[in-house]
DRENDO-1510 file (C-alpha; in Angstrom, 1 decimal, always signed):
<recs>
REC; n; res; u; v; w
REC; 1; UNK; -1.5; -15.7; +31.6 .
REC; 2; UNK; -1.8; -12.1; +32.2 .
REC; 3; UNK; -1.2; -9.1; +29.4 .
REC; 4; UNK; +2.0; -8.7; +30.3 .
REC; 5; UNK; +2.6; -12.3; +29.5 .
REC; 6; UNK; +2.0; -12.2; +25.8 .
REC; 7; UNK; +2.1; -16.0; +23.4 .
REC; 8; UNK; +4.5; -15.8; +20.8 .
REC; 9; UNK; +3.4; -13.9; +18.2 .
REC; 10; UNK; +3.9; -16.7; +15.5 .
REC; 11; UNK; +1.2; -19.1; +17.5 .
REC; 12; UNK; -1.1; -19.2; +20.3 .
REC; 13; UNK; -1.8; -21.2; +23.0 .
REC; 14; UNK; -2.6; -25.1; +22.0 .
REC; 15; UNK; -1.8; -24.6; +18.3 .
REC; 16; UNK; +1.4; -25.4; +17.8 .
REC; 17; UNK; +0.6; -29.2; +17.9 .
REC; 18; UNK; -2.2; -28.6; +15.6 .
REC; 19; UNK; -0.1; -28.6; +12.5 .
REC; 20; UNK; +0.5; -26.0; +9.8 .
REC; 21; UNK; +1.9; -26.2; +6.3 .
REC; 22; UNK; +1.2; -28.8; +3.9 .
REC; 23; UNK; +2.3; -31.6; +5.9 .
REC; 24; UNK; -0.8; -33.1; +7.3 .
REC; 25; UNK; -4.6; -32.0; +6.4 .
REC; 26; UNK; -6.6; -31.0; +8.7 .
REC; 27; UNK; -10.2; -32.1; +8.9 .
REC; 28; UNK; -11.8; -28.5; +9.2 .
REC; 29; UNK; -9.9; -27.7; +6.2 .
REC; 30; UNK; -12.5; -29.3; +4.3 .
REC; 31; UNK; -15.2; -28.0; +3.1 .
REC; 32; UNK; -17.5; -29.6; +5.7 .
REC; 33; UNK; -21.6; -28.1; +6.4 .
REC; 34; UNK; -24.2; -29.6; +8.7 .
REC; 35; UNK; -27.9; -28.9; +7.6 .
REC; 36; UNK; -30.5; -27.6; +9.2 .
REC; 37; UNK; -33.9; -28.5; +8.2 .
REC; 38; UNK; -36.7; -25.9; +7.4 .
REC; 39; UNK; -38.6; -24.5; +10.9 .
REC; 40; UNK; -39.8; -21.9; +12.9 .
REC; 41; UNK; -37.7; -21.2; +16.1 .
REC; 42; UNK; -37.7; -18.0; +18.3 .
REC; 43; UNK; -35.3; -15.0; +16.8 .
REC; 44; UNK; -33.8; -12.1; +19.6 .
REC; 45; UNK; -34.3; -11.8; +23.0 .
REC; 46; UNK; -36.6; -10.4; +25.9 .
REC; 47; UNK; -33.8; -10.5; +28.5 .
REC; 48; UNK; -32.5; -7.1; +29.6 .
REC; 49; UNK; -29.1; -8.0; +29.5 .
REC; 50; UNK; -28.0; -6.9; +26.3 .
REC; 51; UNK; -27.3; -3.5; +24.6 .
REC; 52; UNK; -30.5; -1.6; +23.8 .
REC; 53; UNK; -28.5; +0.4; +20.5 .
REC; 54; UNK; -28.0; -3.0; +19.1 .
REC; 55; UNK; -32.0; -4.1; +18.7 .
REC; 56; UNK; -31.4; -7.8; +20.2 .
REC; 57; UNK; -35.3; -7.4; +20.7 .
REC; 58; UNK; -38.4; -8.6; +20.9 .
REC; 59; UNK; -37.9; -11.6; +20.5 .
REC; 60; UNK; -40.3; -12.9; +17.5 .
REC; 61; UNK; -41.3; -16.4; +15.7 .
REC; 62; UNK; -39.5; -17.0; +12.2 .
REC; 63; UNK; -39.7; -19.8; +9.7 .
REC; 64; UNK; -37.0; -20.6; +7.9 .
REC; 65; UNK; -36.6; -23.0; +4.9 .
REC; 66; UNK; -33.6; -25.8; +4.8 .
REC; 67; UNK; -30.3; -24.8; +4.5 .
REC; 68; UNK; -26.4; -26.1; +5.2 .
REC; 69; UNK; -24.0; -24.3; +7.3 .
REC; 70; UNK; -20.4; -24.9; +7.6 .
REC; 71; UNK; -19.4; -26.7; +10.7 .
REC; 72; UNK; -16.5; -24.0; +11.8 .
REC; 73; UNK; -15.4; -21.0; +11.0 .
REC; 74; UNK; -13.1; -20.3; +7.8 .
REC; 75; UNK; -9.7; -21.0; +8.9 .
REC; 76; UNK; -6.6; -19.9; +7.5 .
REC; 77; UNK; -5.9; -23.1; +5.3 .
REC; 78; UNK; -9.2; -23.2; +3.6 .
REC; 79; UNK; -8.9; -19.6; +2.9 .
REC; 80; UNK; -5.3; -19.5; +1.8 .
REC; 81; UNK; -6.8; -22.3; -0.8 .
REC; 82; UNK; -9.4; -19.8; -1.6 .
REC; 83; UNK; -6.4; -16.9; -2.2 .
REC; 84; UNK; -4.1; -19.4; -4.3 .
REC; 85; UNK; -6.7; -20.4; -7.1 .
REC; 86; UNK; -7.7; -16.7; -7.5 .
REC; 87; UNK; -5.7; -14.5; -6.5 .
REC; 88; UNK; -7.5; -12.5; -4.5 .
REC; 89; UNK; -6.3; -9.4; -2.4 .
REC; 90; UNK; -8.2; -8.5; +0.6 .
REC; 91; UNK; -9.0; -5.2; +1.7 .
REC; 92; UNK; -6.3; -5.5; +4.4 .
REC; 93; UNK; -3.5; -6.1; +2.2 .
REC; 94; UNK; -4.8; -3.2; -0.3 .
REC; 95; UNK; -5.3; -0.6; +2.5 .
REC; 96; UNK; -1.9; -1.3; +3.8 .
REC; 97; UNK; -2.7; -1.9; +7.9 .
REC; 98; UNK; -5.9; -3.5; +9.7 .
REC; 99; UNK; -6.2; -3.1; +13.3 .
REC; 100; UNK; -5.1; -5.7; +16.1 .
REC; 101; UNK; -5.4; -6.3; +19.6 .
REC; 102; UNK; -2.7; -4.5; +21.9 .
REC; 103; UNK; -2.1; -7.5; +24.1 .
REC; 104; UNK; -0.7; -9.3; +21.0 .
REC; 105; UNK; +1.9; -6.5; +20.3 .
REC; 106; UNK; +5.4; -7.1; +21.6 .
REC; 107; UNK; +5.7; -4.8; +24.4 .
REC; 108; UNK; +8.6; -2.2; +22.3 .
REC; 109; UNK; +5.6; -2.0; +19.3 .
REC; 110; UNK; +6.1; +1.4; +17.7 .
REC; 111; UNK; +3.1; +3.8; +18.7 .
REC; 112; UNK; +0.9; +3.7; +15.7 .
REC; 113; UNK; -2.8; +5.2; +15.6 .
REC; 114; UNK; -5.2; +3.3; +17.9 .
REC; 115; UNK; -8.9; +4.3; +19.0 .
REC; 116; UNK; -9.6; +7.0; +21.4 .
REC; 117; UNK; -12.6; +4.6; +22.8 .
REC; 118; UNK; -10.9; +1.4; +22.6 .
REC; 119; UNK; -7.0; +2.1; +23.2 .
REC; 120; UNK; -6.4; -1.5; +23.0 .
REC; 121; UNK; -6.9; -1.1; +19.4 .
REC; 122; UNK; -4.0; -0.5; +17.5 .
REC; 123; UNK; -4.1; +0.3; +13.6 .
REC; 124; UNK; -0.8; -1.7; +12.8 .
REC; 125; UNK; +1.0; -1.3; +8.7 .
REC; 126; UNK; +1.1; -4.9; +7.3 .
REC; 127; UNK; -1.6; -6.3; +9.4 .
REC; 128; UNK; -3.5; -8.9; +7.2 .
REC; 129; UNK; -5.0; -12.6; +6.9 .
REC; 130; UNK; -1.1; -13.7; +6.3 .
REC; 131; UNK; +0.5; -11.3; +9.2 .
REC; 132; UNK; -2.1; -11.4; +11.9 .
REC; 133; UNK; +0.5; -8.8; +14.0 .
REC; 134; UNK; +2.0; -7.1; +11.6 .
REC; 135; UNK; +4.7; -7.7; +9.2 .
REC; 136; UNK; +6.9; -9.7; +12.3 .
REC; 137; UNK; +4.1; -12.7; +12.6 .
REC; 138; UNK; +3.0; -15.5; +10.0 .
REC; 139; UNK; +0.9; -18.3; +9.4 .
REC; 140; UNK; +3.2; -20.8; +10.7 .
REC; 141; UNK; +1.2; -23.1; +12.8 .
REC; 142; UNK; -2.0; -21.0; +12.4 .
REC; 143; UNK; -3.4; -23.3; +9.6 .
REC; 144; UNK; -6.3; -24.3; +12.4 .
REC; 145; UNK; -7.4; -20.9; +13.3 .
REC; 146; UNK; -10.3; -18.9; +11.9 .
REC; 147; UNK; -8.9; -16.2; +9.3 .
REC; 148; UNK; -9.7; -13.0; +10.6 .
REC; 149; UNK; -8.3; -9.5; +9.1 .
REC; 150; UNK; -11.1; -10.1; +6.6 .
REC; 151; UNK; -13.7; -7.6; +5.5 .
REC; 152; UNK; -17.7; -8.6; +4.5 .
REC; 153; UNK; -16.7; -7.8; +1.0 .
REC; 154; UNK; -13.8; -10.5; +1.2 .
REC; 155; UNK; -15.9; -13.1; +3.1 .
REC; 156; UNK; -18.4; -12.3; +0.1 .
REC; 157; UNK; -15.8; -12.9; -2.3 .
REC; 158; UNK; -14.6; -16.6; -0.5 .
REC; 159; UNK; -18.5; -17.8; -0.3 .
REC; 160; UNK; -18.9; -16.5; -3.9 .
REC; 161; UNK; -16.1; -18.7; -5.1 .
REC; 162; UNK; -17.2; -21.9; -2.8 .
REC; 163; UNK; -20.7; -22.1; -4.2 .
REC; 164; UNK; -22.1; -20.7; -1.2 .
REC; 165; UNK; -22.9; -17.1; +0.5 .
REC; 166; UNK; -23.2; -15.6; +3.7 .
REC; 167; UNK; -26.0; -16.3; +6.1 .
REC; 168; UNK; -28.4; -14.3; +7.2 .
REC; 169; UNK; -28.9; -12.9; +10.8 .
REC; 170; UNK; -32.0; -15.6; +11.2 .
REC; 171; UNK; -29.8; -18.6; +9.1 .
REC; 172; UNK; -27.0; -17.5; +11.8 .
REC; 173; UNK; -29.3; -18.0; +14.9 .
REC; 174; UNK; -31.1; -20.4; +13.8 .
REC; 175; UNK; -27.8; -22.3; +14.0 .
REC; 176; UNK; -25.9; -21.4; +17.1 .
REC; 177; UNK; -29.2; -22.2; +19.0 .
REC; 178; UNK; -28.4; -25.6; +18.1 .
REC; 179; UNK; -32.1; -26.7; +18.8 .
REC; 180; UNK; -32.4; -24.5; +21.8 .
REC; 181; UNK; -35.0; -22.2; +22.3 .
REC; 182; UNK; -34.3; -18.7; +23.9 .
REC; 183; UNK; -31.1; -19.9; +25.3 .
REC; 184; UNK; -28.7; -17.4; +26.2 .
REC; 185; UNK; -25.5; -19.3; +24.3 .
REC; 186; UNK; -25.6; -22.9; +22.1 .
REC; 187; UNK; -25.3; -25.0; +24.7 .
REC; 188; UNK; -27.7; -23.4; +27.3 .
REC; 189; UNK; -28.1; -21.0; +30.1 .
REC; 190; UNK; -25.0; -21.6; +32.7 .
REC; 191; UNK; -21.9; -19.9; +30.2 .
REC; 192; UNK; -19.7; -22.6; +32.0 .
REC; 193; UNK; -21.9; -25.9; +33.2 .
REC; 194; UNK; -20.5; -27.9; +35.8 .
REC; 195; UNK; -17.0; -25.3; +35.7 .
REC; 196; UNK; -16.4; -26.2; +32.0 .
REC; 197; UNK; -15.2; -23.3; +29.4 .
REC; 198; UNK; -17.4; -23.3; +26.3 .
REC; 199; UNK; -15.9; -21.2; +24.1 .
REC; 200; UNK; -12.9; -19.1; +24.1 .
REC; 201; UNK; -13.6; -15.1; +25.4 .
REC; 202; UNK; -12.0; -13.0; +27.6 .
REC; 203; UNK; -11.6; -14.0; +31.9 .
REC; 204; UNK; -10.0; -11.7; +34.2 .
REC; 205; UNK; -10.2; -8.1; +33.8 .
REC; 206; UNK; -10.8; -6.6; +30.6 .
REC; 207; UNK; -8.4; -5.2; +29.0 .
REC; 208; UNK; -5.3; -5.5; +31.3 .
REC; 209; UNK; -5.7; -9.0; +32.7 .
REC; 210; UNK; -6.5; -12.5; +30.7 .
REC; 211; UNK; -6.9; -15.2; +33.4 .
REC; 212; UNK; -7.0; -17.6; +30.2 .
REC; 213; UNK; -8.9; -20.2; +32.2 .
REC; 214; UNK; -10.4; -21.2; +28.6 .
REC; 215; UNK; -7.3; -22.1; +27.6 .
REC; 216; UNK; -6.6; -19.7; +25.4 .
REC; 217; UNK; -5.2; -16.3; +25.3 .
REC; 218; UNK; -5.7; -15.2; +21.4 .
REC; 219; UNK; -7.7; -17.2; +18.6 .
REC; 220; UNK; -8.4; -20.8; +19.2 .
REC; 221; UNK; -8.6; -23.7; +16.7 .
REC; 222; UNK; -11.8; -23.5; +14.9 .
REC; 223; UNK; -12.6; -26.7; +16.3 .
REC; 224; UNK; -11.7; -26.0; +19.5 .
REC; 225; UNK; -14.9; -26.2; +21.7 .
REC; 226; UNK; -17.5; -29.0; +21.9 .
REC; 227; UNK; -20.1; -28.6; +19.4 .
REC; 228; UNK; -23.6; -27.7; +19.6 .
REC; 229; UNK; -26.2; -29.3; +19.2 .
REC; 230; UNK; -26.6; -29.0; +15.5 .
REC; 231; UNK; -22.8; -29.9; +15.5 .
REC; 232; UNK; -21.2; -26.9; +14.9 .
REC; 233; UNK; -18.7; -25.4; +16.7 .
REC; 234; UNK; -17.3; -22.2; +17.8 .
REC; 235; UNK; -20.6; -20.2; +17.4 .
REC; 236; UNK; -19.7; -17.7; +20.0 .
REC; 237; UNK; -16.8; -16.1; +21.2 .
REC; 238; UNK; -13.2; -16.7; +19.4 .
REC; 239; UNK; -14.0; -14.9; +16.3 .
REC; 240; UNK; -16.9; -12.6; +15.1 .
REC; 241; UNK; -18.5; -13.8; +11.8 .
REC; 242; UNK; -19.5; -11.8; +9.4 .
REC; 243; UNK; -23.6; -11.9; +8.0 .
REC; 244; UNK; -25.6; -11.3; +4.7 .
REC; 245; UNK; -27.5; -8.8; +6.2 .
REC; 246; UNK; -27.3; -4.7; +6.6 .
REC; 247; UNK; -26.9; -4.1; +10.3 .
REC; 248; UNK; -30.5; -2.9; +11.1 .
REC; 249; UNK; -30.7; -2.0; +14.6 .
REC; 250; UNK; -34.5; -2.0; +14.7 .
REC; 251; UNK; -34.6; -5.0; +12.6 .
REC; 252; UNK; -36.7; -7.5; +15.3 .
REC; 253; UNK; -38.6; -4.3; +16.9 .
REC; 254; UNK; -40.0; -3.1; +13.4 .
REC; 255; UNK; -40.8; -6.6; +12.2 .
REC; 256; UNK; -42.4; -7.3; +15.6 .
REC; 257; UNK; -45.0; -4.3; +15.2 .
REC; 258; UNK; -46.1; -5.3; +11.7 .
REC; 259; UNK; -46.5; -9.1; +12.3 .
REC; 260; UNK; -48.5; -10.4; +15.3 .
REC; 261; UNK; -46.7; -12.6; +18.1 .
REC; 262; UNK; -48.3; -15.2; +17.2 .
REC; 263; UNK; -48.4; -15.2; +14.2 .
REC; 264; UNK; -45.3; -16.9; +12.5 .
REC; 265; UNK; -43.6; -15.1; +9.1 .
REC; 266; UNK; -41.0; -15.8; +7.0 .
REC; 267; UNK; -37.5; -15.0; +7.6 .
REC; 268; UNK; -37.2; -10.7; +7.6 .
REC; 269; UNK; -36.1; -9.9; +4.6 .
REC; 270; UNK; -32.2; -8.5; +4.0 .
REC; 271; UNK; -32.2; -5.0; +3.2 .
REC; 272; UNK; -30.6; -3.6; +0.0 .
REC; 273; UNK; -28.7; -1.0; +0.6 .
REC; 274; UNK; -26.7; +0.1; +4.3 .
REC; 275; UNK; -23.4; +0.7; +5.0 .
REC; 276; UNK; -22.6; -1.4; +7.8 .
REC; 277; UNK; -23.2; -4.9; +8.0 .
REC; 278; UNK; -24.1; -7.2; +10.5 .
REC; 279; UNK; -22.0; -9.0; +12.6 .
REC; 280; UNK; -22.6; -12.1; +15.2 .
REC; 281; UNK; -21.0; -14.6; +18.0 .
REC; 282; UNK; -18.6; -11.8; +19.7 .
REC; 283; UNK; -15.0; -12.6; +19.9 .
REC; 284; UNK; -11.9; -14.1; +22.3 .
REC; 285; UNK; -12.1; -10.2; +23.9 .
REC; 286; UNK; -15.4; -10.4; +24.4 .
REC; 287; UNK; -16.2; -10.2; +28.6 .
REC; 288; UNK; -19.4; -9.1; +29.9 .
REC; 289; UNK; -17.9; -6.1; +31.8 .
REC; 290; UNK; -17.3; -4.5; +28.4 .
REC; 291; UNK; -18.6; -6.7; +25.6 .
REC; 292; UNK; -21.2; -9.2; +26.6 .
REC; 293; UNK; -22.2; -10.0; +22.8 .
REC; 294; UNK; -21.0; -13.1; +22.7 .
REC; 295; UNK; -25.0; -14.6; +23.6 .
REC; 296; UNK; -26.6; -15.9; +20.3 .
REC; 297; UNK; -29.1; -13.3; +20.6 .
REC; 298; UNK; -26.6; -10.8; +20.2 .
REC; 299; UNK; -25.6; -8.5; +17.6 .
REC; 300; UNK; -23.2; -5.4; +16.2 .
REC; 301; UNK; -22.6; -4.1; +13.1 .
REC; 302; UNK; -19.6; -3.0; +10.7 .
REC; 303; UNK; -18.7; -0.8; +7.3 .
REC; 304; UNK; -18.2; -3.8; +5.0 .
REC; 305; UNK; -14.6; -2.7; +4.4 .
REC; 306; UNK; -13.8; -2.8; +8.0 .
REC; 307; UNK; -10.9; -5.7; +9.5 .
REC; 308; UNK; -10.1; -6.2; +12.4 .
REC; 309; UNK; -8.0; -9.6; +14.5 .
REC; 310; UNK; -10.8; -11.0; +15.8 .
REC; 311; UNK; -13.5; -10.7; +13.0 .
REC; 312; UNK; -13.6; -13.9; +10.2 .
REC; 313; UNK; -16.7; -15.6; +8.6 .
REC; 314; UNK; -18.7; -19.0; +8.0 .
REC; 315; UNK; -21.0; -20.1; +4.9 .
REC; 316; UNK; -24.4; -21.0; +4.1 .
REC; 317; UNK; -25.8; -23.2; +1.1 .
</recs>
């Protein structure tokens, strides 16, 4: 599937036998977690393959104690569950418009503002959790996909309500590893062992071209991919998910002058105070001629109002 040949906008690929409604439950709309016992295991990276702004390095020993994680992402069900016993409004929805991915816009789409850097951006009015595209597209079929169009202080507000909160940047890691140590994704090295597509990004030729050879050409079902080794899935790619932390670009390279190699500290602490907040496990437009953050080492950062398609969340307990 190429650009040009856009899924319908109420959908994507391999959904639509997924289910939606109220019809049949799905097992990842439960509030499922997988723990992770208490350990030291190798945080960042030494490889020169990421972005140097975004302080994926040195790589540096951290001990973490025991804590859950949920097995996928939030999807739509379990946070329309959150939205119907409070009430809450997202950011999205008060704002008026979140931004989306051009490629998923019918091809007669009004012009509306986009991003000078990123023209596949598009800031579209009525963009939100329930109208991933705009006021034209629903939910209908999409209970299986990971909500996106949801800012930190929203994913705050959902963990809040569940008993849980966000991870941090190590809890994160820790976690996608699955067990692996220095790995460049959770399941090892090779992005696709043996020809086999681990997780849903971006294959062609960024932006104008999705080969799709993932099977998908938007979101996938939060369960889409094989697990890692810990059991969780979707860790990279599909959807970015949103972290306790302030985005701290010098984060690992600070921590790494004050506390020997070799010597093994406690997780670094969360700052505070800072704007934009961290972000990890890249997206479905993720594609290493533009955006090769979809490694577990890899990070960005956001304002904590920001929402975007492709940005949703996971827990920690």
């Amino acid at each position: 599937m190429t650009a040009g040949e856009k899924p319908p906008l109420s959908t994507s690929p391999e959904v639509g036998e997924v289910g939606g409604g109220d019809q049949h439950p799905l097992p990842h709309d439960s509030d499922d977690m997988v723990p992770i016992a208490a350990g030291e295991f190798r945080m960042g990276s030494d490889r020169r393959e990421g972005y140097p702004r975004d302080g994926e390095g040195p790589s540096r020993p951290v001990v973490l104690s025991a804590f859950e994680i949920d097995r996928c992402a939030v999807s739509n069900a379990r946070f329309a569950r959150f939205v119907s016993a409070t009430g809450y409004v997202t950011d999205a929805e008060r704002t008026g418009s979140s931004m989306v991915f051009a490629g998923l816009l019918p091809d007669d789409f009004e012009p509306t503002r986009g991003v000078a850097a990123a023209p596949w951006w598009r800031e579209v009015p009525g963009a939100d959790w329930r109208h991933p595209e705009g006021p034209h597209s629903t939910l209908d079929s999409r209970d299986a996909l990971p909500v996106v169009h949801v800012s930190w202080s929203d994913a705050a507000a959902f963990a809040d309500w569940a008993g849980k909160r966000l991870p941090t940047e190590a809890q994160w890691e820790r976690a996608a590893r699955g067990g692996l140590e220095g790995a460049r994704f959770p399941w090892g090295d090779d992005e696709t062992p043996g020809g086999e597509h681990r997780c849903n990004v971006w294959q062609g030729s960024f932006p104008d071209r999705n080969d799709c050879a993932d099977g998908f050409y938007g979101l996938a079902p939060v369960d889409a991919f094989a697990p890692n080794g810990f059991g969780l899935h979707n860790m990279v790619g599909n959807c970015w998910q949103w972290c306790a932390d302030a985005f701290d670009p010098m984060m690992l390279r600070r921590a790494s002058a004050e506390v020997p190699r070799t010597d093994p500290r406690v997780e670094p602490g969360r700052p505070e105070f800072g704007v934009v907040r961290a972000l990890r496990g890249g997206s479905y437009l993720c594609h290493p001629s533009y955006c090769f953050r979809y490694r577990v080492a890899a990070r960005n950062g956001a304002s904590p109002d920001s929402s975007a398609g492709h940005i949703g969340f996971r827990c920690v307990r």
